[in-house]
N, C-alpha and C positions, 0 to 999 in steps of 0.2 A: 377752444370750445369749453363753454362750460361746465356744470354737473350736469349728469346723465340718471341719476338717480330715478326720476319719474318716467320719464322715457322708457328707460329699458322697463319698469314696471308694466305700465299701460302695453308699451309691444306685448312682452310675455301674457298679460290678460287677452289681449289681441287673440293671440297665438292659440291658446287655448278654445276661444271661442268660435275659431276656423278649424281646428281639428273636430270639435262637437260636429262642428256642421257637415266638416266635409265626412265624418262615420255615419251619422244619422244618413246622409245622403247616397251613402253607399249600400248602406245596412238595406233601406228598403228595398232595393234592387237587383241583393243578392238572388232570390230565388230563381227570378224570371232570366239572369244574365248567365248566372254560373251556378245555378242549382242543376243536379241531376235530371232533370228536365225541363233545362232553361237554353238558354240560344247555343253558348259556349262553355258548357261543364268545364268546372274548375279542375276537375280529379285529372282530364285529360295532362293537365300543365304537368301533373307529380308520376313519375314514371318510381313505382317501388321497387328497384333493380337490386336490392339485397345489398347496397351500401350502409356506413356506419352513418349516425346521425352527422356528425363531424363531415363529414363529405358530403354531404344531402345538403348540406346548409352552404358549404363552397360552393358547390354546383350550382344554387338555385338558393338565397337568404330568404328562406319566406320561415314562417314559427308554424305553418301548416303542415309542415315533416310530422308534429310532434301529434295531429289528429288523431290517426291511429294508436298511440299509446293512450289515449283519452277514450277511448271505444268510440270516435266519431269519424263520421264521414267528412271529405272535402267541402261541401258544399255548409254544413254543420256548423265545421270548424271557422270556417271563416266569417259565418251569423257570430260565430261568440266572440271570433277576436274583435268585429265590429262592435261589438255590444259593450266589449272592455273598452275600447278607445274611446266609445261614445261615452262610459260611464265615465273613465279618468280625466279627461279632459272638463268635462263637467263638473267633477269632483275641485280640477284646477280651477276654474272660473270662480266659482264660490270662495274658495279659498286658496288664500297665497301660501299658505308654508307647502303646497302641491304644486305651485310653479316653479317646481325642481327640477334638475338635470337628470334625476334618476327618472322624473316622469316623462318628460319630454323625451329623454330617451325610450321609453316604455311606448311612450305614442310615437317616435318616428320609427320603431321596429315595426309596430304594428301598422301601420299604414304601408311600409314596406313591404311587407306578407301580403298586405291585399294587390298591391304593383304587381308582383312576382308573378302573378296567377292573371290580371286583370286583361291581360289581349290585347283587342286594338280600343274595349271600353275605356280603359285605365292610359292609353296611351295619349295621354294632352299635356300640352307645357305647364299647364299649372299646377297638375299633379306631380312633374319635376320639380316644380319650383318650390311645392309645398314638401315637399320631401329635404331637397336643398334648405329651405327654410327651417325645418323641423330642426335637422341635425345642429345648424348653426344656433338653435337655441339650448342646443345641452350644452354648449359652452358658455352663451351669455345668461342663462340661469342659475342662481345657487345653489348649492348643497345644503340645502335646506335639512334635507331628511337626513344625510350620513354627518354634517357639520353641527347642527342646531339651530343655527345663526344667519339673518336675514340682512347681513350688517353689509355694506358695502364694501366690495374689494378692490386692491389698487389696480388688477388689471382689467377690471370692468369694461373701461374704455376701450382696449383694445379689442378682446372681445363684438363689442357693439360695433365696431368699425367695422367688422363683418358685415355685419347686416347692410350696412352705406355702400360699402363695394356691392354686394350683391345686387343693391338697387341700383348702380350705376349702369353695371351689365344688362342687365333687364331691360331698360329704358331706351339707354345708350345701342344697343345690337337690335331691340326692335325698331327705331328712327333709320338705323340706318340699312337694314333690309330691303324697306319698303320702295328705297331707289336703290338698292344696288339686284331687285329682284328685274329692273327695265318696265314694270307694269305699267303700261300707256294711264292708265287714271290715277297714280300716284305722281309720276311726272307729268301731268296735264290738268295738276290739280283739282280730278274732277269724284276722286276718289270715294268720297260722302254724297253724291250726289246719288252714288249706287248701295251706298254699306247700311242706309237704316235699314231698307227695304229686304236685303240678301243677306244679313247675319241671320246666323243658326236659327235666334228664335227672341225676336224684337220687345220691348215693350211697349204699350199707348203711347207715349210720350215720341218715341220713333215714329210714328205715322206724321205726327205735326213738326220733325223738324225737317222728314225728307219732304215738307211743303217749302222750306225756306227757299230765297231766291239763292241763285245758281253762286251768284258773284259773293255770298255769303259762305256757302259752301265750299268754296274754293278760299277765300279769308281762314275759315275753319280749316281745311286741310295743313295751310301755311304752319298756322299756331300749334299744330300738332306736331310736325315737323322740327320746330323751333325749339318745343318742349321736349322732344325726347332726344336730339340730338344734340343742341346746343344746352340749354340746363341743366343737366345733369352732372356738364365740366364746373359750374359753381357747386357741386357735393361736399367737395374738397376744399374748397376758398378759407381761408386762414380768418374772413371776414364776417361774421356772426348773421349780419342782416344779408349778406349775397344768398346763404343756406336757408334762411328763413323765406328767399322770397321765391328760391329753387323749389322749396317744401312746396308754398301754397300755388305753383307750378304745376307741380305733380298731382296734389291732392286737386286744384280743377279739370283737370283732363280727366282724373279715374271717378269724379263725383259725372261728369257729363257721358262717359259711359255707361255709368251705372244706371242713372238713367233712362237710358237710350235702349240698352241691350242686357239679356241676361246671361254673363257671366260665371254663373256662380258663384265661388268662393275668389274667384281670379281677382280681383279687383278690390275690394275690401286685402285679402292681403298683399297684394301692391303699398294700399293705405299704411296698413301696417308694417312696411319696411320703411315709407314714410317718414316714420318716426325716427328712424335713426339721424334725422336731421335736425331733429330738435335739441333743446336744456331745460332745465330745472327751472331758468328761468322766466322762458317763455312757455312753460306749461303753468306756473303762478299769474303770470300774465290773463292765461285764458280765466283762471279762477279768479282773476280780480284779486290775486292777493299781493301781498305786500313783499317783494324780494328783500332780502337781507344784505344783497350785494351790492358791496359799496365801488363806486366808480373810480376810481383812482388816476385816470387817464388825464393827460395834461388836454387841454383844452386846442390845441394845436394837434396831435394826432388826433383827436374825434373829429376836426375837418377834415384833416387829410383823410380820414376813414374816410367822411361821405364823401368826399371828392370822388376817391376811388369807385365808389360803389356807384356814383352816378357816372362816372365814365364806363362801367361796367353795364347797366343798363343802356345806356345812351347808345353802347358798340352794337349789342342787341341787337337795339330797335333801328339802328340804321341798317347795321346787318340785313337783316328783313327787309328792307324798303331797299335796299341794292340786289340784293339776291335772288328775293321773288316780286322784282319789276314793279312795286306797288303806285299805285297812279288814282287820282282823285279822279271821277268821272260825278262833273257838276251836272251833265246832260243826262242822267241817268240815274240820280243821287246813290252811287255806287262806287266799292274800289276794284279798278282792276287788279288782277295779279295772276302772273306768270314764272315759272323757273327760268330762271335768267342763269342758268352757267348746266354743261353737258353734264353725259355721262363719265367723259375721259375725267374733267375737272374734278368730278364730283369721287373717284375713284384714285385722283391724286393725295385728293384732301386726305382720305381713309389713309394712305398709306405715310402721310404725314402728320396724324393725328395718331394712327395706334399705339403705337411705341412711346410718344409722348405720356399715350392715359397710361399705359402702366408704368412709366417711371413716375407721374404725379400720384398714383398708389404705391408705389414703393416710398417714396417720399410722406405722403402723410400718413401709414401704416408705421413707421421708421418714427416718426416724431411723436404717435401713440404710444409705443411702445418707452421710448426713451422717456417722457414726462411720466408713464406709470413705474417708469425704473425709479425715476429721484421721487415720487410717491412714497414708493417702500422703504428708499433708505430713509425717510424723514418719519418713518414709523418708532415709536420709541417703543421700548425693551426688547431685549436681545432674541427671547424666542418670537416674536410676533415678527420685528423682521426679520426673521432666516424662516418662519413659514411662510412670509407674504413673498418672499424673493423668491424661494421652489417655487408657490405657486405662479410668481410675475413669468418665470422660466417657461412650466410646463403649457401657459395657456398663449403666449409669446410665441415659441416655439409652433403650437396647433395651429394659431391665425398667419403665421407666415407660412404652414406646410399647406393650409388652407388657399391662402392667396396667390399662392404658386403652381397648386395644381389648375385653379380657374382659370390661369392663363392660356390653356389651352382652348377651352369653349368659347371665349372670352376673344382671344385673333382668330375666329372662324369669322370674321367678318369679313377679314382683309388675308390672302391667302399667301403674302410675301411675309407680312409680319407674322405670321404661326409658321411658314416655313424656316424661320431664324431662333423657334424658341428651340431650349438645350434640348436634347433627345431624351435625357433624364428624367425631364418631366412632362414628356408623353409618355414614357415606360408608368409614371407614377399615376398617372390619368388613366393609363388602362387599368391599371391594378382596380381601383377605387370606382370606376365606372360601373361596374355592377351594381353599387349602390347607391347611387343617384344621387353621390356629395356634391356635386359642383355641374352644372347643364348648359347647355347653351340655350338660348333664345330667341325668338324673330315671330312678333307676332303681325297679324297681316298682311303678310308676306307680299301678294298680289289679291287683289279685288277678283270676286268670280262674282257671276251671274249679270254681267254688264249689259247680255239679253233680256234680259228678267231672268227671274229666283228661278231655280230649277226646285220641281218639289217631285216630291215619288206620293203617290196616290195607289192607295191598295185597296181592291175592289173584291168581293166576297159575293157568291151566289150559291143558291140550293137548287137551281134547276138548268141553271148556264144560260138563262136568258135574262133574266130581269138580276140587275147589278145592282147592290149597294154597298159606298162609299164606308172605308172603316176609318173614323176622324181618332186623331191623333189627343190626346188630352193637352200638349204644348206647342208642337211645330203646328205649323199652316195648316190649312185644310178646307174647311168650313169656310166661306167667301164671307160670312159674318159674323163670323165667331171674333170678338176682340182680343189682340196678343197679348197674352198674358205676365204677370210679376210674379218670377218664382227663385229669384235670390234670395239665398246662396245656395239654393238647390239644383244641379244640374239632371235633368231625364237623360242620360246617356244614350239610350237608346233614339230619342229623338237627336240629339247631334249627329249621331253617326246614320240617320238617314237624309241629314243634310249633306256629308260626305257622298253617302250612297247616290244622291239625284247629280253629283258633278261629272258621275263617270257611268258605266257601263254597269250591272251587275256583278259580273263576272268579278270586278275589282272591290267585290264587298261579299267575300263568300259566306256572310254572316248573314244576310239577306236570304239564301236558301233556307237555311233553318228558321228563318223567321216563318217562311211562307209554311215552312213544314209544323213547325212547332202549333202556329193557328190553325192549319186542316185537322191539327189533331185534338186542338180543343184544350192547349195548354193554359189551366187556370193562372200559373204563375207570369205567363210571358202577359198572356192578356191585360195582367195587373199594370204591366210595362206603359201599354196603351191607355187602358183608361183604369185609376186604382178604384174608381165605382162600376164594379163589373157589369152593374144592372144598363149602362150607359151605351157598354158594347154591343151591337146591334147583332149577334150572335152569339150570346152569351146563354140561351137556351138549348143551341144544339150546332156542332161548328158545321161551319159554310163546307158545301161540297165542292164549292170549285175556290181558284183564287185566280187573281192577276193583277199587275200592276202596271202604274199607265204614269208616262213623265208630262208634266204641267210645267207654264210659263206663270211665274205670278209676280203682278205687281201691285204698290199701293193705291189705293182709286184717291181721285185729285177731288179736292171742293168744287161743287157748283158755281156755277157765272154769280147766281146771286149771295156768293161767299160762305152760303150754308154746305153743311157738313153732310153727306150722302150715307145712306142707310148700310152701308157694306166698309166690311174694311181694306177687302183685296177684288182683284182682279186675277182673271186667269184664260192660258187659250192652252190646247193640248196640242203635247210637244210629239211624243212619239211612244210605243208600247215600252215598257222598260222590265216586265219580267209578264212571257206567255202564260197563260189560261193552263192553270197546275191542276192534281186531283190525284188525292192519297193512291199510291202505286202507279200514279203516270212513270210513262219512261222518263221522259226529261228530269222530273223532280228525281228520281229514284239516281239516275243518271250524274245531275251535279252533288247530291248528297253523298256519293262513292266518289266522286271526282277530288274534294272537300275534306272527307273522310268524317262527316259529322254523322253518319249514321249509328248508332251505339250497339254494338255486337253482343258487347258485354250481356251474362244474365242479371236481370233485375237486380236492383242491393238490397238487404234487408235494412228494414230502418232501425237505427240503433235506441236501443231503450234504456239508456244511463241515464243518471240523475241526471245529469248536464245537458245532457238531449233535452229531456223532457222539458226541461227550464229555457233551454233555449225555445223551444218548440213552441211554451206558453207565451214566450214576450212576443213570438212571432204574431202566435192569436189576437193579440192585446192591441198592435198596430193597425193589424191587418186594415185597409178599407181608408187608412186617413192619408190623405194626400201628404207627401214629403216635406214640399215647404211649409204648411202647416204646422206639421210635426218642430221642423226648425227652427222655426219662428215663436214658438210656442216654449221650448225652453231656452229659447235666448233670452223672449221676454221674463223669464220667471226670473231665471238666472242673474237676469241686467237690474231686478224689481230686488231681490235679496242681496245684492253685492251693495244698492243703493239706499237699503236699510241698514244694514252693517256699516255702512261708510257714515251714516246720520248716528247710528248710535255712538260710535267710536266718537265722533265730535262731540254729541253730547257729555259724554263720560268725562271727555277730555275738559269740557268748558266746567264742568262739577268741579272738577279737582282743581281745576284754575283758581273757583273760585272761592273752593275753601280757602285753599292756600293762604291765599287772599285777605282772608277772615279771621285767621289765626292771629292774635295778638302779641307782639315780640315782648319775651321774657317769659311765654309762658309752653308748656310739654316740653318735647324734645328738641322740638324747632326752632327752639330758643339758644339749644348748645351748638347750633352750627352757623358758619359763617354764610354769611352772604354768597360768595363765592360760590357756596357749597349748595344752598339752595338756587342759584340760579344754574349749574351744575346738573343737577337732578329735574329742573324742571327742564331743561334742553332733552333729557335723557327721557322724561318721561313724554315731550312732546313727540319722539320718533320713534318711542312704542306702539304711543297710541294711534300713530298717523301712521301706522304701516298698511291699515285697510281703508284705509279713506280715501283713498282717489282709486276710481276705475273706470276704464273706456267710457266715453260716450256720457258718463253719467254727471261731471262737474261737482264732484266731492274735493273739498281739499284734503289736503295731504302734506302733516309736516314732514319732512326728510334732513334726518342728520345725518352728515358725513365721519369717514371713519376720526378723522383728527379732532371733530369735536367730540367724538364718542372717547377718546383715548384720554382729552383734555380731561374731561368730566372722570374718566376712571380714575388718572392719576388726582388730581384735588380730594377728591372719596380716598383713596389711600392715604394721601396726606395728613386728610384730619381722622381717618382711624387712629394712624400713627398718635397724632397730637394729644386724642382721649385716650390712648393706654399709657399714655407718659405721665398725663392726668393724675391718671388712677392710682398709678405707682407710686408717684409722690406721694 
C-alpha cells in the first residue's frame, strides 16, 4: 500500500467534524432528556455514596463525578461538557496542529461522560462505534501539542490499519446478521420493499424509491448483501485497485443510504473509516494532480496484476449470478433473483470463513508492522532511530493489544469460533468493556413493521372530549407533512418512540414520564417535540388529559394517471397503546412508582457560579433553533474557512515559487548554495506550506513530504552548513 499521509489527514478532519456534530446534537437535548425536569434526570445515573474520586471514576468513567466540585448540578455539568466537546472539535476542524491525540482524547473522554449517564437515549451502535472510533484516533493522530511536529511517523500505518479492521467488522458482522437473524424478508429478498417506509424517520427521496418495482428491489437487496459480506474480504488484498474498488463499494451503499434515511452521524462516519482504504496517491488523483510515483513494475507483473483482479471481480459477479439464482426475464423486462443455498449452508460458510478473517488480520497487521520496522531502521542518525523504534514498539504493541481484544465482539457472529478464542482475552475484553474500546455490531438485524410502520400517536384534550393530535417535529404523524432531512442530527427522542410503537408500553418505561412530564407543561421536554414551542398545540396551558393510540402507516402509491397524490402517508388505527391519563390518576401515579421516575427528592437550588451562569447564557442564545440547523450552519462556516486557508496557503506557496524563480543566479545568498540545496528547501518548503491545503469534501491540494525526504533535505542543509564554516575558516 502506498503513502497514507492524506488519508489519515482528511479521516482525522473527518473525525472532528462528527464529533462537532454528534455534541451540538446532544447539547440541544440535554435539558428535555436528562435535565432535572426532563424525561430521565441524569443525577439519577451518579449515586454520591462518599467514595474517593478514584473510585467514582472505576465504577462509572464519566468527568461528571467532578460537577459538584465545580458548584454545578448533573444536568449543568453535562450542557458544559457538551459545550467543550462541541467547542474543541471545532477548534480541531479549523485547525490542524488540534488534530491531536491529546484532543481526541479530550473529545473521546468527553463523549464517554455523556454515554455514562445517557440511558436507553445514548444506547445506539453508532454511539459505540463513534466512541470505538474516537479512541482509535488518539493513536492515529500526532502529538502535535506535547511533540511540536506534524511530520509523518514510521508507524503511522500501522496505527491506520486500525481504522481498516474496524471497517471490516462493521460491514462484515452487519452482512452477516441479517441472515443469520432467519428474517423471512432478508432471505426472501424482499427486505427494501418494507425498510423506506418503516425506518425510524425517512427522507423525500425514500418515498420515490419504495415506488420501484419489486424485482429491483430485490436486485437491491442482493448488491447489499454482496457489499457487506463479500467486499470487505478485498480490505486486505495486497492489490491497490481490488481496495480502490471495495472503497467505491462501500462509499455507494452509505451515499444511498444517506439518501434514503436519516441516520445521523452513522453513515458519513462509516465514510470516514472509508478512507482507511485509500493512498496518497489516489487522493492526488481526485485533485488532478500529478503523482511523483514512478512505476517501476516490469510490464509482465502489471498484467498479471490485472489478470488477478479481473478474475477477482469476474468470481464476484458469477458468485451472485449462482448464489442469488439471477435470471434474465425478457417477458417482463426484468431480473429475477432468489437465495439459492440454506440456512445450514449459509452457517457453514461462517464457520469456515471466521477464523480465516482473523488470521488474514493477523497476517496483514504482521506485515504493517514489519515494513514500518525496516522504516525505522532506515531512519538515519542514531537518536531518531532509537526514538522512532520506542515509538514503532509502543504503538505496535497498542494495535496488536487492540486487535486482539476485538476478537471477541468480532466471533460473536459465529458461536464455535468465539468459543475457541484463548480465555485470556475475554478476561481482557471484560476489563476494557466499560469503555467502549472495541463493540460489536449488526445493524438491521430483521425488518419490523412488514404490517405497516407502527407509529405511537399521542393525543392531548382539556375537557376529555374533543382530542387533538400532538405532531411530532420529525417522526411521522401529520398524513402530509413531507419527511423530513435532518443529518447528522439525530431527535433521540423520536427514535426511541419508533422503538416505543414495536412493543407494548410497559417495555418503554420512559414513555410514562413522557405522558407525565407533558401534563405538567414541561417547557424543556416540549422543546423535544417541537423546538418552536408556539407550534405545540398546548403550549398556552397543558392538556388536562392525555392518551395514546398505535397507528398502521404506510406510503400512499401515485395515481393511475402517474401523477403524484397530495399526501405523503397513509394510516388505519391499530390499537390503544397508553389509556386516557390525568395529573394524580391512579394508573399514571401507579407506573411512575412502579418505574421509580417520580422525584422525591426536595427541589435543587440553582447554582449561581460563574460557569452556571455562562453556561446558562449559551443555553439562551440557542434556545428556539432547530438542531440540524444549528449543525449545518457551522459545518458550513467551518468547511468555508478551512477552504479559505487551504486557497491562501497555495497562494503563498505559488508567491515564493515564484520569486524563487526570479532570483537571478550569482546574485544574494541564493547564489552560495548548491542546487541540491535549493531543491532541498524548496521540497521542505512545499510540505510546510501544504500542511493546510487539503481538507474533506473541499478539493484543496495538498503537498505531502515524507519523513525520508524530510531527513534527505536536513542532512544536504547540514552538509553545506558544514562546507560554509570550512569556508570561512580558511
Amino acid at each position: 500500500m502506498g503513502e497514507i499521509i492524506l488519508p489519515r489527514r482528511l479521516f482525522l478532519w473527518s473525525m472532528a467534524v462528527i464529533y462537532m456534530s454528534a455534541f451540538v446534537s446532544l447539547y440541544v437535548q440535554i435539558p428535555g432528556l436528562y435535565g432535572n425536569e426532563g424525561l430521565l434526570p441524569a443525577r439519577w445515573q451518579l449515586r454520591y455514596s462518599g467514595k474517593s474520586l478514584g473510585e467514582q471514576l472505576l465504577s462509572s468513567p464519566t468527568l461528571l463525578w467532578l460537577g459538584p466540585r465545580l458548584g454545578l448540578d448533573t444536568h449543568t455539568a453535562m450542557e458544559l461538557l457538551c459545550l467543550i466537546g462541541a467547542a474543541l472539535s471545532l477548534a480541531a476542524t479549523l485547525v490542524e496542529a488540534l488534530r491531536d491525540s491529546v484532543v481526541f482524547f479530550c473529545l473521546w473522554a468527553l463523549y464517554l461522560s455523556m454515554y455514562q449517564v445517557g440511558q436507553v437515549f445514548l444506547y445506539f451502535q453508532w454511539d459505540n462505534l463513534l466512541l470505538e472510533t474516537g479512541f482509535l484516533c488518539i493513536l492515529v493522530a500526532p502529538l502535535t501539542l506535547i511533540r511540536g511536529s506534524r511530520g509523518v511517523r514510521e508507524h503511522d500505518r500501522v496505527t491506520f490499519w486500525l481504522i481498516r479492521w474496524l471497517l471490516f467488522r462493521l460491514m462484515f458482522a452487519s452482512g452477516v446478521v441479517k441472515l443469520t437473524s432467519r428474517c423471512p424478508t432478508w432471505w426472501g429478498l424482499t427486505a427494501l420493499t418494507y425498510h423506506y417506509e418503516t425506518q425510524c424517520i425517512p427522507t423525500p427521496l425514500a418515498w420515490f424509491a419504495h415506488q420501484l418495482p419489486v424485482w429491483w428491489q430485490k436486485l437491491s437487496v442482493m448488491g447489499t448483501v454482496v457489499i457487506e459480506i463479500a467486499a470487505p474480504l478485498l480490505f486486505f488484498s495486497p492489490l491497490r485497485r481490488l481496495r480502490l474498488g471495495a472503497f467505491y463499494l462501500q462509499v455507494l451503499l452509505q451515499v444511498l443510504i444517506i439518501l434514503t434515511g436519516n441516520y445521523n452521524f452513522f453513515n458519513l462516519l462509516t465514510l470516514a473509516l472509508c478512507l482507511s482504504l485509500l493512498d496518497d496517491q489516489h487522493v492526488h488523483f481526485w485533485l488532478r494532480k500529478a503523482d511523483n510515483i514512478s512505476n517501476n513494475d516490469s510490464r509482465l507483473w502489471s498484467w498479471l496484476c490485472y489478470l488477478l483482479e479481473l478474475a477477482v471481480w469476474a468470481l464476484m459477479i458469477f458468485g451472485s449470478i449462482v448464489y442469488f439464482d439471477l435470471q434474465l426475464d425478457t417477458t417482463k423486462n426484468a431480473v429475477s433473483s432468489r437465495i439459492a443455498f440454506t440456512y445450514h449452508q449459509f452457517n457453514q460458510f461462517l464457520k469456515t470463513t471466521t477464523i480465516p478473517c482473523v488470521w488474514i488480520g493477523v497476517l496483514s497487521l504482521t506485515w504493517e508492522m514489519v515494513t514500518s520496522m525496516f522504516r525505522c531502521a532506515c531512519v538515519s542518525g542514531f537518536l531518531k532511530r532509537f526514538c522512532g523504534t520506542v515509538q514503532w514498539t509502543l504503538f505496535a504493541a497498542a494495535a496488536a493489544a487492540m486487535f486482539t481484544v476485538s476478537l471477541v465482539p468480532f466471533t460473536y457472529v459465529e458461536y464455535d469460533s468465539n468459543a475457541r478464542l484463548w480465555p485470556g482475552v475475554r478476561r481482557a475484553y471484560e476489563v476494557v468493556d466499560r469503555f467502549q474500546l472495541v463493540n460489536s455490531y449488526g445493524l438491521f438485524r430483521r425488518m419490523t413493521g412488514v404490517g405497516g410502520r407502527p407509529e405511537v400517536v399521542i393525543e392531548g384534550s382539556n375537557d376529555g372530549v374533543s382530542w387533538t393530535e400532538i405532531e411530532f417535529m420529525y417522526k411521522p404523524g401529520n398524513l402530509s407533512a413531507p419527511p423530513p432531512v435532518v443529518t447528522p442530527h439525530q431527535p433521540r427522542l423520536d427514535w426511541q418512540m419508533w422503538f416505543a410503537a414495536l412493543g407494548a408500553h410497559t417495555q418503554a418505561p420512559w414513555f410514562t414520564s413522557l405522558m407525565y412530564r407533558l401534563l405538567q407543561g414541561k417547557r424543556d421536554v416540549i422543546e423535544l417535540i417541537q423546538t418552536d414551542v408556539s407550534q405545540y398545540p398546548f403550549h398556552q396551558e397543558p392538556p388536562a388529559y392525555l392518551r395514546a393510540h398505535r397507528y398502521r402507516y404506510w406510503f400512499t402509491e401515485p395515481k393511475a394517471d402517474g401523477s403524484y397524490p397530495q399526501r405523503w402517508w397513509r394510516r388505519v388505527y391499530d390499537e390503544e397503546f397508553y389509556p386516557t391519563v390525568h395529573l394524580g390518576n391512579t394508573f399514571l401515579e401507579g407506573m411512575l412508582n412502579q418505574y421509580g421516575l417520580k422525584d422525591k427528592s426536595p427541589p435543587r437550588r440553582v447554582s449561581n457560579t460563574a460557569v452556571a451562569q455562562a453556561v446558562r447564557w449559551v443555553r439562551s442564545q440557542v434556545r428556539g433553533v432547530p438542531a440540524h440547523i444549528l449543525i449545518w450552519t457551522l459545518i458550513a462556516c467551518s468547511a468555508t474557512l478551512c477552504l479559505l486557508q487551504g486557497l491562501q496557503s497555495r497562494k503563498k506557496h505559488v508567491t515564493v515559487s515564484n520569486h524563487t524563480e526570479k532570483v537571478p543566479d550569482g546574485s544574494s545568498d541564493h547564489c552560495e548554495k548548491s542546487d541540491e540545496q535549493q531543491a532541498a528547501e524548496e521540497e521542505e518548503e512545499e510540505g510546510g506550506d501544504g500542511e493546510d491545503e487539503v481538507e474533506e469534501g473541499e478539493a484543496e491540494e495538498k503537498d505531502a513530504v515524507g519523513d525520508e525526504e524530510e531527513d534527505e533535505a536536513q542532512e544536504e542543509e547540514e552538509e553545506e552548513e558544514e562546507e560554509e564554516d570550512g569556508e570561512r575558516k580558511r
